[in-house]
C-alpha positions as CSV (number, residue, x, y, z in Angstrom):
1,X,-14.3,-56.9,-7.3
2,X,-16.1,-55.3,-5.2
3,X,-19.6,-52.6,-7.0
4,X,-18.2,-49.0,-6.3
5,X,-21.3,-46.0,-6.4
6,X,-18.1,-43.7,-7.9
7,X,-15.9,-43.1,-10.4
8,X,-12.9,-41.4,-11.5
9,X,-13.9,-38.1,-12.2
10,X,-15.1,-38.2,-8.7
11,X,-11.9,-38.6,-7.0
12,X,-10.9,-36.2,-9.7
13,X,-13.4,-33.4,-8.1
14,X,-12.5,-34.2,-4.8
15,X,-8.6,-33.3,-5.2
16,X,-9.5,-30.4,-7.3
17,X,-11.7,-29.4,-4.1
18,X,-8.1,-30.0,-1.7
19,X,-6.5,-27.8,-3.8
20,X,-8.9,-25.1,-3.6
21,X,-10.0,-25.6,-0.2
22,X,-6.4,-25.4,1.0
23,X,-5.8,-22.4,-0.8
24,X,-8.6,-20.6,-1.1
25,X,-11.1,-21.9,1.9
26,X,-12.2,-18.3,3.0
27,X,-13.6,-17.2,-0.2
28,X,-15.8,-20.4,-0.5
29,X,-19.7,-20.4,1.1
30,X,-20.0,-23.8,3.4
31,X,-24.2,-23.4,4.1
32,X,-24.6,-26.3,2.2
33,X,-22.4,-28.6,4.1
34,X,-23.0,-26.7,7.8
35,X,-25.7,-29.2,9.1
36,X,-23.7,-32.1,7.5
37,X,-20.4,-31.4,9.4
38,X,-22.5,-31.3,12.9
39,X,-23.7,-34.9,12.8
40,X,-20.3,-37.2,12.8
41,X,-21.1,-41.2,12.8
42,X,-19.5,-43.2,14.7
43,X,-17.2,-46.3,13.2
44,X,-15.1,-45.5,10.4
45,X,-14.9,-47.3,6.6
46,X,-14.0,-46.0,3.6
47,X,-16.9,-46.5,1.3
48,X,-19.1,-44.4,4.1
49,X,-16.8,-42.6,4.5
50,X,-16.0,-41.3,0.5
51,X,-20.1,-40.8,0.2
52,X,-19.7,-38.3,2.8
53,X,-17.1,-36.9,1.0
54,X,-19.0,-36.8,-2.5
55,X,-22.0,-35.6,-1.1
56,X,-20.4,-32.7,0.9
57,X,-18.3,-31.8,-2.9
58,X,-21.5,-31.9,-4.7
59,X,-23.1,-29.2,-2.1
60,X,-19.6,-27.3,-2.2
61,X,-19.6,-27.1,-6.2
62,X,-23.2,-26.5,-6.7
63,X,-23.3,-23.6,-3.7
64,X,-19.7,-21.8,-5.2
65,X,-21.0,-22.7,-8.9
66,X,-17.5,-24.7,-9.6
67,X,-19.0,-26.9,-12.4
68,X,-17.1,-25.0,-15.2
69,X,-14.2,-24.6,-13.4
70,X,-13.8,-28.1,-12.5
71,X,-14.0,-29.4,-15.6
72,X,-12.3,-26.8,-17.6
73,X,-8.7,-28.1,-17.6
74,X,-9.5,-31.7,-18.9
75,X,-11.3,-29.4,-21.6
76,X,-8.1,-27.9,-21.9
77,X,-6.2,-31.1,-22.1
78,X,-8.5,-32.9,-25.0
79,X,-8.1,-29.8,-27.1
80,X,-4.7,-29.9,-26.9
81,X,-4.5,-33.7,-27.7
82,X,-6.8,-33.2,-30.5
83,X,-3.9,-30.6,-31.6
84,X,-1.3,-33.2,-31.5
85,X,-3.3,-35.7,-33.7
86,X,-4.1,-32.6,-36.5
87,X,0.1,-32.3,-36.2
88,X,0.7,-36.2,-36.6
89,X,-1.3,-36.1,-39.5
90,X,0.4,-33.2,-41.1
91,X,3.7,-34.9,-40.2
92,X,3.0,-38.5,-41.9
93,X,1.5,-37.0,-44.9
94,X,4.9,-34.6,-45.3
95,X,7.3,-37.7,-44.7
96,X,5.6,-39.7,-47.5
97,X,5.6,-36.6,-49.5
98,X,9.3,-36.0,-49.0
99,X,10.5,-39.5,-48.9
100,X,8.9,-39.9,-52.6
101,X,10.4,-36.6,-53.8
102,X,9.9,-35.7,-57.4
103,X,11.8,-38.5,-58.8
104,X,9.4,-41.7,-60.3
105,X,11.4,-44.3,-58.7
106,X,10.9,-45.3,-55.1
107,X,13.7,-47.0,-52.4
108,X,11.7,-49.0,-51.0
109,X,13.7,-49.1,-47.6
110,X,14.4,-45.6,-47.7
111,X,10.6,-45.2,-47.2
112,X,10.0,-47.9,-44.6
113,X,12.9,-46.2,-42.1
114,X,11.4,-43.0,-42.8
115,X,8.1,-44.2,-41.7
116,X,8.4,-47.0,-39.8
117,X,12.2,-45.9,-38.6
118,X,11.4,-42.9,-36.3
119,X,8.0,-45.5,-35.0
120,X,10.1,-48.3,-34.3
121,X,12.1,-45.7,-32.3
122,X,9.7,-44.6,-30.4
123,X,8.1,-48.1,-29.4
124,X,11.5,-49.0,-28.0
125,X,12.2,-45.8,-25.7
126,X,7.8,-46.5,-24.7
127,X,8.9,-50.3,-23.2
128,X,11.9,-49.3,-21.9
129,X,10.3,-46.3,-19.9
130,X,7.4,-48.5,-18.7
131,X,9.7,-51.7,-18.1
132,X,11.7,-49.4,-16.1
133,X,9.3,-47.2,-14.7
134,X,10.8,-43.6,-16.5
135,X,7.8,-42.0,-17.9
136,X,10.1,-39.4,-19.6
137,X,10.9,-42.1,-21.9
138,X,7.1,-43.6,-21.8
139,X,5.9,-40.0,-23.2
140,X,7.0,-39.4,-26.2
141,X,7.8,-35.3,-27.0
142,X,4.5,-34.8,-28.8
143,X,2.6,-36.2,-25.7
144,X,4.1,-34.2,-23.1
145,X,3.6,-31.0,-25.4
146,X,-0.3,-31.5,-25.1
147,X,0.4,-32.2,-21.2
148,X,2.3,-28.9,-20.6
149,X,0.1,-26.4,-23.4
150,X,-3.1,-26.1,-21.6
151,X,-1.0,-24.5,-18.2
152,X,1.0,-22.5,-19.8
153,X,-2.0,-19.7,-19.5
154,X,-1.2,-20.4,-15.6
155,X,1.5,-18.3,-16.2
156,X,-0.8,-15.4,-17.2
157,X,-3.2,-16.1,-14.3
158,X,-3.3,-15.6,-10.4
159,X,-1.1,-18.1,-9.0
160,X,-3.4,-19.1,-6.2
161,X,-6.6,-18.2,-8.4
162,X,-9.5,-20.9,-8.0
163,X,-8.7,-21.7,-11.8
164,X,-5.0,-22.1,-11.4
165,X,-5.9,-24.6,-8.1
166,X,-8.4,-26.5,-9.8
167,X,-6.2,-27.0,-13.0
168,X,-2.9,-28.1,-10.9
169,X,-5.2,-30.7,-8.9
170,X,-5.8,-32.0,-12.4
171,X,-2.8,-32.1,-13.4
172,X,-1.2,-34.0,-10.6
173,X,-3.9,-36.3,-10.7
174,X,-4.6,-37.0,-14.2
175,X,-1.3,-36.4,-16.1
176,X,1.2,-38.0,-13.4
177,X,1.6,-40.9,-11.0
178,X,0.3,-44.1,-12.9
179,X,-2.9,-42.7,-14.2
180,X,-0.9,-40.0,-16.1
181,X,1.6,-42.7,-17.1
182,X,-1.3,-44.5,-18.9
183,X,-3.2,-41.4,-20.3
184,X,0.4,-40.1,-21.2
185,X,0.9,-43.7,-23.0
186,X,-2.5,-43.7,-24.8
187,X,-1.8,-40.4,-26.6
188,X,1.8,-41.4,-27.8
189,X,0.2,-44.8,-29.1
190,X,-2.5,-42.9,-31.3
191,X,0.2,-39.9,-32.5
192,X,2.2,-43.0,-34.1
193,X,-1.0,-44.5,-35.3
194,X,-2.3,-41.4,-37.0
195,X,1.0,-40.7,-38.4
196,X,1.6,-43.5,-39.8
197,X,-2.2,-44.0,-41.3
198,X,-1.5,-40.2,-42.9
199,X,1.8,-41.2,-44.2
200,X,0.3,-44.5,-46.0
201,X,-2.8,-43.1,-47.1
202,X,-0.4,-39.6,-48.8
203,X,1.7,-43.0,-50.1
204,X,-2.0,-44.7,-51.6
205,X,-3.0,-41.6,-53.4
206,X,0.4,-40.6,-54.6
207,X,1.0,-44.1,-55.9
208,X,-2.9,-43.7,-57.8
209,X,-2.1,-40.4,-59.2
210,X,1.7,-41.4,-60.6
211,X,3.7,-44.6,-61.6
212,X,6.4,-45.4,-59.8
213,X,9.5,-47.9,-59.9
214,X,10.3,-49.6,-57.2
215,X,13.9,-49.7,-56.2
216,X,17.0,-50.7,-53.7
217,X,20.3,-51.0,-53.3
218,X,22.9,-50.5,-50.7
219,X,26.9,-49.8,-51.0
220,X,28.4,-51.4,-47.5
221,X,26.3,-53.9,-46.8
222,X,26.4,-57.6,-48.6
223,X,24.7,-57.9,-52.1
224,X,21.9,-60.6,-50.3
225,X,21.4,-58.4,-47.2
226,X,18.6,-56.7,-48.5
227,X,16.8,-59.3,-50.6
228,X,17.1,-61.8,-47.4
229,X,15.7,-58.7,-45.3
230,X,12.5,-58.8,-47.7
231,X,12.0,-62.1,-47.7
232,X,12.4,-62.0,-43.6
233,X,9.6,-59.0,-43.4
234,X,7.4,-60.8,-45.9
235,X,7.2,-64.2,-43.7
236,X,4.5,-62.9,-41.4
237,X,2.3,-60.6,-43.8
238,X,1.9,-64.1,-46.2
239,X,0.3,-65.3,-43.2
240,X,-2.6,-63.4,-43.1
241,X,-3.0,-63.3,-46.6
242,X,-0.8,-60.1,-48.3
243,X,0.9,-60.3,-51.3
244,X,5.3,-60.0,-51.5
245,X,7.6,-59.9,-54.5
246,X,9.4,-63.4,-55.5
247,X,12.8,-63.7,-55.8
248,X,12.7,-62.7,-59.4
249,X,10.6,-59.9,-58.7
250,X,13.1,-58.7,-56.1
251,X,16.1,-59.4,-58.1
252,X,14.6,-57.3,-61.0
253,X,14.2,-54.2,-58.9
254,X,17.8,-53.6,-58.1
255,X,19.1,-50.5,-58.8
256,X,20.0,-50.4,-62.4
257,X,18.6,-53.5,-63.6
258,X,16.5,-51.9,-66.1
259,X,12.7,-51.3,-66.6
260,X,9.8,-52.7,-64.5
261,X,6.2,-54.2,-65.8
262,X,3.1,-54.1,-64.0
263,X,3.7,-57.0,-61.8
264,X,6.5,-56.2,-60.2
265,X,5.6,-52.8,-59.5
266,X,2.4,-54.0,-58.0
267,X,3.9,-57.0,-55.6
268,X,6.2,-54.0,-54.4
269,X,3.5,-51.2,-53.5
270,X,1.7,-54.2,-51.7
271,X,4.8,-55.5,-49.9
272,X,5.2,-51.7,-49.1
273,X,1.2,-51.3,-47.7
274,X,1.5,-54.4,-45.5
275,X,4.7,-53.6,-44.1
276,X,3.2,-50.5,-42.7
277,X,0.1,-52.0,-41.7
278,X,1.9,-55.0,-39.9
279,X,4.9,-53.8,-38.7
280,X,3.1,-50.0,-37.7
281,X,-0.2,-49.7,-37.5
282,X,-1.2,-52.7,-35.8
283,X,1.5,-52.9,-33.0
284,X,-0.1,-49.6,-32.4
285,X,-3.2,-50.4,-32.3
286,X,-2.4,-53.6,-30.2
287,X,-0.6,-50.9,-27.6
288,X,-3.0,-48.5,-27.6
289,X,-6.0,-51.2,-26.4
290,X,-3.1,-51.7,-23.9
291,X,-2.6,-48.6,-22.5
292,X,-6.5,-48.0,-22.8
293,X,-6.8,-50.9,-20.5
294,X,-4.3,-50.0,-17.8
295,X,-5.7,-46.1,-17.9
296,X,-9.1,-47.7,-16.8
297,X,-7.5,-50.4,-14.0
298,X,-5.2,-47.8,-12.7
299,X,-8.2,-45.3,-12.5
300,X,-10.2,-48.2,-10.7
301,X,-8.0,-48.5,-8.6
302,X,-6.9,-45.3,-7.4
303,X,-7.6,-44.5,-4.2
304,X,-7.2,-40.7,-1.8
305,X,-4.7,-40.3,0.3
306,X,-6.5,-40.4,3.4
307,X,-3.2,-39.6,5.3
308,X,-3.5,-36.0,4.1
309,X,-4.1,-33.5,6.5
310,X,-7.0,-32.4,4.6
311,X,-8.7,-36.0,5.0
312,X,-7.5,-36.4,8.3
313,X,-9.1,-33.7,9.5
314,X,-12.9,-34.3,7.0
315,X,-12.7,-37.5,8.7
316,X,-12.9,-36.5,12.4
317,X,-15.9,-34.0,11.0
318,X,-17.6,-36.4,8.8
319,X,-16.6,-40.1,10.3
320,X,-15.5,-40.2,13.3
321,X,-14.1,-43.0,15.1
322,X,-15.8,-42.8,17.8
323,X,-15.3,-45.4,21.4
324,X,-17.2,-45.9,24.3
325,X,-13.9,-45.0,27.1
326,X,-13.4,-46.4,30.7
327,X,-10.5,-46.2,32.8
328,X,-8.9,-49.1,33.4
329,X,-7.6,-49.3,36.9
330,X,-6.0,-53.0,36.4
331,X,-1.8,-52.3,35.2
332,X,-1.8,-52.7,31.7
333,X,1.2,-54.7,31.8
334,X,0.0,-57.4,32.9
335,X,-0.7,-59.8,29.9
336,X,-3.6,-62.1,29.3
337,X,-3.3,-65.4,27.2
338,X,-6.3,-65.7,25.7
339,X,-7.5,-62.7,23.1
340,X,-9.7,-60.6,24.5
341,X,-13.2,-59.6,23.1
342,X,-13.2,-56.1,21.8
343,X,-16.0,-55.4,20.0
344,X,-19.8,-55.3,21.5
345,X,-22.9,-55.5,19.8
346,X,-23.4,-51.5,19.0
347,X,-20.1,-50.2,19.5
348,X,-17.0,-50.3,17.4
349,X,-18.6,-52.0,14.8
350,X,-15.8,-52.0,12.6
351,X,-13.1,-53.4,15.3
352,X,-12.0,-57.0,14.9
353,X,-14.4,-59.5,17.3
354,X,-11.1,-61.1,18.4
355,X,-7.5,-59.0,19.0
356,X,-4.0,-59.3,20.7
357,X,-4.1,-55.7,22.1
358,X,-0.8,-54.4,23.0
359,X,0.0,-50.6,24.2
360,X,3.1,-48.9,23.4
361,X,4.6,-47.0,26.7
362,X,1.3,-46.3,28.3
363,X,0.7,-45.2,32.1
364,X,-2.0,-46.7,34.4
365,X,-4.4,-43.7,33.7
366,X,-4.9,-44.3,30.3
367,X,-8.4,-44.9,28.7
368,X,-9.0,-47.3,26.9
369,X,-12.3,-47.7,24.8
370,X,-14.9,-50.0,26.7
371,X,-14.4,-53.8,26.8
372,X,-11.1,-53.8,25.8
373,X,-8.4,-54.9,28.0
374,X,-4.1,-54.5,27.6
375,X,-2.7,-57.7,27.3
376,X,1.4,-56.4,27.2
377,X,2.3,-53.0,28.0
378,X,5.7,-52.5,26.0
379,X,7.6,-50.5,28.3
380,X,10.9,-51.7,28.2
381,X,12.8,-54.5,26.1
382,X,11.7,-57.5,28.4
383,X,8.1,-56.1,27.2
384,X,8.7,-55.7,24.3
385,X,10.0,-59.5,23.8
386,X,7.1,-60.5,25.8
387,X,4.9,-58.7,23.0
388,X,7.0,-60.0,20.1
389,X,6.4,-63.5,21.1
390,X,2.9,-63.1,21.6
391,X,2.4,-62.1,18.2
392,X,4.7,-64.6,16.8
393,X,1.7,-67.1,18.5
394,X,-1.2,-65.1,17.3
395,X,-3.4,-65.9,14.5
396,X,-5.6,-63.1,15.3
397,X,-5.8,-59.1,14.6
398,X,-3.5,-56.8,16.6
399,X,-4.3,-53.9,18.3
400,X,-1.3,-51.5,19.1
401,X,-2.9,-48.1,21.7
402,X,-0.5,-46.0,22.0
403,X,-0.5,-42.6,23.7
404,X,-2.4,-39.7,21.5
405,X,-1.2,-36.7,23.6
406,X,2.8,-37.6,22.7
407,X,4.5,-37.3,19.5
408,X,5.5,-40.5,17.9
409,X,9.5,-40.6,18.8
410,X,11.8,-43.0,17.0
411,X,11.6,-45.3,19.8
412,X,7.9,-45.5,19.2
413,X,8.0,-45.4,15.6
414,X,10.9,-48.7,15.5
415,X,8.5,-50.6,17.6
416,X,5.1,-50.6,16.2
417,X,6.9,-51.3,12.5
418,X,8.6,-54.6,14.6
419,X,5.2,-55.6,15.8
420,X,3.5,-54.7,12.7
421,X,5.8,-56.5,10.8
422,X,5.4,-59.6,12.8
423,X,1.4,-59.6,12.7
424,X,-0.4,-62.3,10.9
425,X,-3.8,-60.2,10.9
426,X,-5.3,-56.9,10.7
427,X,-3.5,-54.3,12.4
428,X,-5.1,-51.4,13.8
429,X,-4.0,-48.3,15.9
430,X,-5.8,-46.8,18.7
431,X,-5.5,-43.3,20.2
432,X,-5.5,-43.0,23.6
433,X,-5.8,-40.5,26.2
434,X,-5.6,-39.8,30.0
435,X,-8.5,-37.2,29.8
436,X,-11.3,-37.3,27.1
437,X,-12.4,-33.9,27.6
438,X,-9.3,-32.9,26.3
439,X,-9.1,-33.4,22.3
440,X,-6.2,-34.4,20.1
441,X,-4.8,-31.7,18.8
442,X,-4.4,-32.0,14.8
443,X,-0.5,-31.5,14.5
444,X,-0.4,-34.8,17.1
445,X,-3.4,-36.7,15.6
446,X,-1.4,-36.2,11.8
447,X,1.8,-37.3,12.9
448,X,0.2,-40.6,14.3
449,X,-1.4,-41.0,10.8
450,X,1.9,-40.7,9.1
451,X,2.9,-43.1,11.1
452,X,0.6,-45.2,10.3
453,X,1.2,-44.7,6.6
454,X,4.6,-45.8,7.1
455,X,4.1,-48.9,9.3
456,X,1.7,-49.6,6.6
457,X,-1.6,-49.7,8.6
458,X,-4.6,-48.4,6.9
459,X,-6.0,-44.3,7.3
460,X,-9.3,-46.2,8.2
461,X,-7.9,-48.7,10.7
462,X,-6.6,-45.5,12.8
463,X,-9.3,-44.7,15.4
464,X,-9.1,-41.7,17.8
């Protein structure tokens, strides 16, 4: 992997800064980032180009004093997961107190469904949601209450407020998509954890403060259900090393059976502690690591939209990607064999040495960036086979120029996901023009990128 300068909360800062930027660019001082805008550099990659973006966010933040405002709704979001956890433990420690009652004997499977039934539940609706990718079912009701309390104060504030942008840009980024799935995930795991460790520990002190009998029984279901059940539940908690009622023991605690000594009232509240601990707690813990793990890989690995209109346009002001243009007069339909060379030693450093470069319907005064030559103009289906073929040969990146002052038709659009489709290397888009003085205009240059987004060619190996 490769050693990234950022992290996270970065990305984090820079989506809150969309939001606000988009909504609320005019009331926002730029002197910071003024000189930084005029000096574009030429060639494009992504880790140059996120340190511009960083550095211009940090002057943006420290010159509109945004720290506080930034970081307010995560503030927002721990306080109302530590809520949660204060209600998980009130809820444990009120199941154990009502599953005991006031009576001194205890069904024993009465209290493991009432606290290990409901968490057994909710593990079941968690895989099934991930498995199948529902995170309604993933979150459990507690965990989406401490994702919607900290906005519901939007409500009360100015819809396109700073604040309110700020918080939404959180919200999108940290509570939803796969990030949110995983921090979602986490705080389900440790509600169930903390319930159930308040519900055992209310069951520990209640059980050192009283005696209690140990009981069960059923009415529909076969006399040796229950005591086969026990013996099934106390197979793995013998392995690592907790104590079960025998037979006897069990057979003495059935409803009615008479008194109970020590022993057997002992072997029960330790059958009933591991049960918890092995069949609650630890599953939690075990999927709460989980979770914890795939919050910090999904957070590694998520990446800006550089698509975004908002990117698109940083980019042209930040990184540019810049070429040295000539005409070509030669007709760009005819086709070479060989690849040509398109990258020189100081320009287009981040072009491909070696590329198949094709251009999609272009005319004979197009201009194309210095040293690199048409090979197959597809202009018409013969073309297009011609080009199809070529690729189909090709072992090496493919350059597709296509015309920057046109919109991207479905003609276009079907043809560059066919040759994409068929390339074997990097594939690249260029934007090209009939007169440099005259810019792309952004509506163009944005509908090019999203159609580079769908033929699934990188933001960063689109160069205008």
């Amino acid at each position: 992997m490769a050693f990234k300068n950022h992290d996270f909360n970065d990305l984090v800062r820079l989506e809150q800064l969309r939001h606000i930027e988009t909504g609320q660019a005019k009331t926002l001082s730029y002197a910071g980032v003024a000189n930084m805008e005029s000096y574009p550099v030429a060639g494009f990659s992504y880790a140059a180009f996120l340190e511009r973006l960083l550095n211009r966010a940090h002057h943006l933040i420290h010159d509109n004093h945004l720290d506080d405002i930034l970081q307010q709704p995560e503030k927002l979001f721990v306080r109302a997961g530590r809520v949660i956890l204060v209600l998980a433990t009130i809820l444990g420690g009120l199941a154990a107190i009502n599953a005991t009652g006031d009576s001194s004997t205890l069904n024993i499977y009465w209290l493991l469904v009432v606290l290990l039934g409901f968490n057994f539940f909710s593990m079941l609706l968690w895989s099934a949601g991930i498995t199948l990718g529902i995170q309604g079912l993933s979150s459990g009701i507690a965990a989406q209450l401490a994702r919607w309390l900290p906005f519901l104060q939007l409500k009360k504030k100015e819809k396109d407020s700073i604040g309110t942008l700020a918080a939404h840009a959180w919200w999108e980024t940290c509570l939803f998509g796969k990030v949110g799935k995983w921090r979602i995930s986490l705080l389900t795991h440790q509600f169930w954890m903390i319930y159930l460790l308040a519900g055992m520990g209310t069951l520990i002190l209640l059980m050192l403060a009283k005696q209690y009998d140990f009981v069960w029984g059923t009415t529909l279901l076969p006399e040796n259900s229950l005591p086969e059940l026990t013996r099934l539940l106390a197979a793995p908690m013998e392995l690592i090393g907790l104590a079960s009622p025998d037979s006897q023991q069990i057979a003495a605690s059935r409803i009615g059976a008479g008194m109970q000594d020590a022993s057997i009232r002992n072997a029960w509240a330790k059958f009933l502690v591991g049960a918890l601990i092995v069949y609650g707690v630890l599953p939690r813990i075990i999927l709460a690591l989980f979770a914890f793990l795939m919050l910090k890989l999904s957070e590694y690995r998520y990446k800006l939209d550089l698509y975004l209109p908002y990117y698109v346009t940083l980019r042209q002001s930040l990184i540019a990607n810049e070429f040295m243009a000539s005409v070509i007069d030669r007709d760009p339909g005819v086709a070479q064999e060989q690849p040509v060379q398109v990258a020189r030693k100081g320009h287009n450093r981040h072009l491909p040495e070696e590329a198949l470069v094709i251009g999609i319907e272009l005319d004979n005064h197009i201009i194309w960036p210095k040293g690199m030559v048409c090979q197959e103009n597809v202009a018409d289906q013969e073309t297009l086979m011609r080009a199809v073929e070529m690729i189909k040969k090709s072992r090496y990146s493919l350059l597709i120029g296509v015309a920057a002052h046109r919109l991207p038709d479905r003609g276009v659009q079907r043809i560059i996901k066919k040759l994409t489709a068929l390339a074997s290397g990097q594939i690249w888009l260029v934007l090209l023009q009939n007169n440099a003085a005259i810019p792309i205009t952004e509506s163009r240059k944005q509908a090019w990128f999203r159609l580079a987004q769908a033929s699934t060619i990188p933001a960063e190996h689109v160069l205008s």
